[in-house]
FIROTI-788776 format. One record per atom (N, C-alpha, C, CB): residue in three letters; x, y, z. Coordinates in steps of 0.05 Angstrom, whole numbers, plus 32768, in hexadecimal, padded with zeros to 4 digits. Glycine has a CB too. Layout:
BEGIN
alaXYZ;...
// end
This chain:
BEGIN
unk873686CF8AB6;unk872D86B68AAB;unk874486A38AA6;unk871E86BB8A91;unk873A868E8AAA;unk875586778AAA;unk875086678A8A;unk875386598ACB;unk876C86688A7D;unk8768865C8A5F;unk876F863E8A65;unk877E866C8A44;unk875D86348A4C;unk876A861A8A4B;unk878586198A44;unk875C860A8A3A;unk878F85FA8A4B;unk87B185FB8A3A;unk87AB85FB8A1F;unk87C885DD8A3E;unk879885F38A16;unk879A85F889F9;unk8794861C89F6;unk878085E389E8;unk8789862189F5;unk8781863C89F9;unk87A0865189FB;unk876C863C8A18;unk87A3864D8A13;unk87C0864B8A14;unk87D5864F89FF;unk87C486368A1D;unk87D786398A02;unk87EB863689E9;unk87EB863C89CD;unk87EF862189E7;unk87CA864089CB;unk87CE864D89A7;unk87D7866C89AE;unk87A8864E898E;unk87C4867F89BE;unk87CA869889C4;unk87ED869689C2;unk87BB86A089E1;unk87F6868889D5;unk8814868C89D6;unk881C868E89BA;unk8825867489E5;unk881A868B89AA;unk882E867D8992;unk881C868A897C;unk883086568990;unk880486968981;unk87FA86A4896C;unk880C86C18964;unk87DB86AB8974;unk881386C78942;unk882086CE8942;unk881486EE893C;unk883086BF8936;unk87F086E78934;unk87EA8700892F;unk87C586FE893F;unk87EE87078907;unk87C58721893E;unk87A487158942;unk879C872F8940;unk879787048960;unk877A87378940;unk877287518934;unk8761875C8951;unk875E874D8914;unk876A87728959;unk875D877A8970;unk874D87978972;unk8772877A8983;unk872E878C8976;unk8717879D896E;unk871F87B9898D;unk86EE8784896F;unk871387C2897C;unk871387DA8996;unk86F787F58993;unk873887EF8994;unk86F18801899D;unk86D988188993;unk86E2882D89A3;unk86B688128999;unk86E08839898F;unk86DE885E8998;unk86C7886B89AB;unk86D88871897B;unk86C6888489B8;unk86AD889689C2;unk8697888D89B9;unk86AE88B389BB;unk869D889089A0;unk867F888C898E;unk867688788989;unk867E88938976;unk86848861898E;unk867988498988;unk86838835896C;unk865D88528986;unk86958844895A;unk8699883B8945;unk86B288218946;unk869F88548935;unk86AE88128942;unk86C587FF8944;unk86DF87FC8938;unk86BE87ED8940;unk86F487FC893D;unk870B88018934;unk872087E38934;unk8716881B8946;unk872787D78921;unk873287B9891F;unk875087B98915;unk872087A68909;unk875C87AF891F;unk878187B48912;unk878887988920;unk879B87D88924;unk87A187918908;unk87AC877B890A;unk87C587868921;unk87B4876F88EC;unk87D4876D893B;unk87E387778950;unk87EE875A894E;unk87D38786896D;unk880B875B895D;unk881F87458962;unk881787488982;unk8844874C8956;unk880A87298986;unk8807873589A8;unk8813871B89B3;unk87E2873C89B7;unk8821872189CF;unk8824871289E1;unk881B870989F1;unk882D871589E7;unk881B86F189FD;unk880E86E08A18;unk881D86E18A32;unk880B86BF8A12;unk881286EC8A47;unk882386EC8A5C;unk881A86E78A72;unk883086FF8A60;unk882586D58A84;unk881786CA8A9D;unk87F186D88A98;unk882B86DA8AC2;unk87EA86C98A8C;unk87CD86D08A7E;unk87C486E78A76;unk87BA86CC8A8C;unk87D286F88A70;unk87CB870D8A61;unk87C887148A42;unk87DA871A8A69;unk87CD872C8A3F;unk87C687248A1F;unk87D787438A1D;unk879C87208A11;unk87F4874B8A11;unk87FC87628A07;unk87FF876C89EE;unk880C87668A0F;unk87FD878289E8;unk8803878B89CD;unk880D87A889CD;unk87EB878989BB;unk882887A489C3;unk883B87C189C0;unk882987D589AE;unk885C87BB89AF;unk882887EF89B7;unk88228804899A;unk882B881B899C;unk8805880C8994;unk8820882C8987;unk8829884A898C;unk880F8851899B;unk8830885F8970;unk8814886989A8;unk8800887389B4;unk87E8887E899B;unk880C888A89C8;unk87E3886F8993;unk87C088798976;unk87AA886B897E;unk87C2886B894B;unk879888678967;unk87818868896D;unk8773885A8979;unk8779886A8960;unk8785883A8979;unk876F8826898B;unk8780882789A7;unk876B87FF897D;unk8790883489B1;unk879E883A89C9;unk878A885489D2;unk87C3884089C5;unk8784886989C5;unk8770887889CE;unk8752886889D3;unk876F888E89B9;unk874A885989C2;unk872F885089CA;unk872F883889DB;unk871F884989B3;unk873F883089E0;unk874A881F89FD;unk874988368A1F;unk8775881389F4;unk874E88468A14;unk874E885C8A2F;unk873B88678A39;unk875A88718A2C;unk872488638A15;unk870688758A21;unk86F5885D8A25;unk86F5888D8A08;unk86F688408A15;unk86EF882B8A1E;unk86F988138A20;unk86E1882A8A18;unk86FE88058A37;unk871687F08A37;unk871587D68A38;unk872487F38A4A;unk86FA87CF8A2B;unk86F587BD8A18;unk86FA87B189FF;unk86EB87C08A16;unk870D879F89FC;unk8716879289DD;unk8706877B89D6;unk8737878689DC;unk870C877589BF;unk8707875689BB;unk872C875289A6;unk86DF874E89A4;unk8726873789AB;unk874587368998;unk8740871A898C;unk8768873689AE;unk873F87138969;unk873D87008960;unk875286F0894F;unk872C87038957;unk875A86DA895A;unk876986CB8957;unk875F86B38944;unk877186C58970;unk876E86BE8929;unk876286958916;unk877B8691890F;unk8748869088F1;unk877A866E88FD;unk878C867188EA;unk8773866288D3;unk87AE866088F1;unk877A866C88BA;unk876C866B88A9;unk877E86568896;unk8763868688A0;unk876986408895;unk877986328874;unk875E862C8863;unk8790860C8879;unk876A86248846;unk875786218839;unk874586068844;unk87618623881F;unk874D85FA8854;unk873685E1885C;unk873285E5886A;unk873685C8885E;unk870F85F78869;unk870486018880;unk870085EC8894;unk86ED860E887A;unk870385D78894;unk86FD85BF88A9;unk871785C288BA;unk86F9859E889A;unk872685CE88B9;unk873F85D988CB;unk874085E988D5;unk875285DE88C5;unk872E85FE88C2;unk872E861888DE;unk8727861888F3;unk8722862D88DD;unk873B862B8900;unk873B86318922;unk874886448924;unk8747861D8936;unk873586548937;unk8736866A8947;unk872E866C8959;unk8730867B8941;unk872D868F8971;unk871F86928986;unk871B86AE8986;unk872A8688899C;unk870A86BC8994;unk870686D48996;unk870F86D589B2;unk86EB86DC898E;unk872186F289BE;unk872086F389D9;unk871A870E89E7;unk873986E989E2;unk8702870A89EF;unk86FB872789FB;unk8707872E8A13;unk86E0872B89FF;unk870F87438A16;unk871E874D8A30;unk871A875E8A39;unk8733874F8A33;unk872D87738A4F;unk8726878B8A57;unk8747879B8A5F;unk870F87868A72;unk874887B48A50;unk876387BB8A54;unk876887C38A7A;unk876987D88A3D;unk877E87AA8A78;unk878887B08A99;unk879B87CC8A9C;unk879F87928AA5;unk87B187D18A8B;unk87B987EA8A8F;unk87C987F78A70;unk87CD87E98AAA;unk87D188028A73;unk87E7880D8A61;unk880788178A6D;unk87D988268A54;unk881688088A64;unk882888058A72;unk8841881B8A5B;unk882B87E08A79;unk884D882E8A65;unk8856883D8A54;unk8875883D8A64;unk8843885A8A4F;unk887888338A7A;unk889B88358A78;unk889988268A93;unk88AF885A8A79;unk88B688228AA6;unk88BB88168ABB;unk88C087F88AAC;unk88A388198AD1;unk88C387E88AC4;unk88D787CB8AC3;unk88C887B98AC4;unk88EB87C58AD9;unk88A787B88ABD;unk888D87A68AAD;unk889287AE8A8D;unk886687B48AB8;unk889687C48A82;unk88A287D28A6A;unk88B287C58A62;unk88AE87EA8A6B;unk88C887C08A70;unk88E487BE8A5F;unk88DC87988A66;unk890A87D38A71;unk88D287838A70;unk88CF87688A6D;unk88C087658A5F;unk88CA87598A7D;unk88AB87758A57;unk889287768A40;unk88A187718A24;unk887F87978A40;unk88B987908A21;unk88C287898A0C;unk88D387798A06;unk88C687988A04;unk88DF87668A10;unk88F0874E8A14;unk88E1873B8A0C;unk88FB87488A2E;unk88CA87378A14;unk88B487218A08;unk88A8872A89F0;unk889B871B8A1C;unk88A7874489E3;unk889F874089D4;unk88B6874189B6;unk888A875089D9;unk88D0874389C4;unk88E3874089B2;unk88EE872189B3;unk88F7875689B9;unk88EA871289C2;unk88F786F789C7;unk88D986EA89A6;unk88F286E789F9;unk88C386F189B7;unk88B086E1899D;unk88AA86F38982;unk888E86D889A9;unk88AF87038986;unk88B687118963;unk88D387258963;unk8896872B8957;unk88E58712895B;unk89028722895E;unk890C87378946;unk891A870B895F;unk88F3872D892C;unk88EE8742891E;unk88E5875B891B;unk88E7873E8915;unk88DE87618937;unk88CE8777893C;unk88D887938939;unk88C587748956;unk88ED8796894B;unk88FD87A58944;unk890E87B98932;unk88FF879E8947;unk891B879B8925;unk892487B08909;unk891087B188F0;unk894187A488FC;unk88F887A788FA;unk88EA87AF88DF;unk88D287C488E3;unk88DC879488D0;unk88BE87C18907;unk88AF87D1890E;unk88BA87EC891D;unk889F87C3891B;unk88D787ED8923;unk88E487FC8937;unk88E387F38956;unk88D988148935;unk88F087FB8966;unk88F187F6897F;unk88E287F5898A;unk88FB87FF8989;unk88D287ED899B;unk88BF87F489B9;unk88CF87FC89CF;unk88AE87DC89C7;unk88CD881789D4;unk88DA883289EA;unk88C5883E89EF;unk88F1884A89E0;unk88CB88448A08;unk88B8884E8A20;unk88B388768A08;unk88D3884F8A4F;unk88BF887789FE;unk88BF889689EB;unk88A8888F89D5;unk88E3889E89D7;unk88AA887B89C5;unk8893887589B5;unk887A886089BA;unk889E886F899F;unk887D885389CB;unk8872884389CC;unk8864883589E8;unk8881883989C1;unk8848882989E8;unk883C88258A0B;unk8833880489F7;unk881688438A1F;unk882D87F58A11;unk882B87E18A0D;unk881087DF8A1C;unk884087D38A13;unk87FC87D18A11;unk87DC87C68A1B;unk87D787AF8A25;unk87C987C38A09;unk87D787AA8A40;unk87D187918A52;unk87AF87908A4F;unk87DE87948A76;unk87AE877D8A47;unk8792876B8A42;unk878D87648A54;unk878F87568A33;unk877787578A6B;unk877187408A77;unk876387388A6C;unk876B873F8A8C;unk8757871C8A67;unk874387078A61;unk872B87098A68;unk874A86F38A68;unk8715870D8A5D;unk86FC870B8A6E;unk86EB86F48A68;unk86EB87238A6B;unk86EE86EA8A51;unk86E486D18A3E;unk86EF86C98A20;unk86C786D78A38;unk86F086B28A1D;unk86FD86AD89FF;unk86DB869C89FA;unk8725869489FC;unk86DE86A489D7;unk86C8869089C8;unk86D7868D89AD;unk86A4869E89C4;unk86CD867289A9;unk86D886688993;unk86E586418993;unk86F286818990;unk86F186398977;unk86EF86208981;unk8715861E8978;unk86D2860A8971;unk871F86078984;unk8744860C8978;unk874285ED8975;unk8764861B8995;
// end
């Protein structure tokens, strides 16, 4: 799916967002993630747990993006549903992944620990639809 530039550009620069995922069973599982935008994608570093397991048995997300102020006549957000393209756990897509995700949160690091191919896989999103208004 092709984003608008607006579209675009908030994803880029969004600094947080909450990405739904479901288990076997059906139960829905929601966690807050630092994600990146990349030639239209959508990544997010993790440990290998629970919504990286329910990405494997179903690879369907949604991921919601707001910013909230108290004048609700400002809010804006989007929801973006997608479909996991792969899981990328080492090689030289790995090591530029984590360069982008250290260039836009350089905090990451010394406060979440490293992203290494030993702890850590990274989740390529593709786009299937966004809803919502920005």
């Amino acid at each position: 799916m092709e984003l608008t530039d607006e579209q675009r550009v908030y994803l880029e620069y969004a600094r947080v967002c909450r990405l739904a995922t479901v288990d076997g069973e059906g139960q829905p599982h929601v966690v807050p993630v630092c994600p990146i935008l990349v030639d239209g994608k959508i990544y997010v570093a993790s440990e290998d747990n629970r919504k990286v397991r329910n990405v494997r048995g179903n690879p369907k997300v949604a991921l919601a993006y707001d910013d909230y102020v108290e004048d609700w006549t400002a809010l804006r957000g989007i929801t973006v549903f997608g479909t996991l393209s792969r899981i990328i756990d080492r090689g030289p897509d790995f090591a530029l992944l984590v360069e982008a995700f250290y260039a836009k949160f350089p905090q990451y690091a010394p406060q979440a620990g490293p992203i290494t191919e030993e702890n850590s896989v990274i989740l390529e999103i593709a786009i299937d639809r966004v809803s919502g208004e920005l």
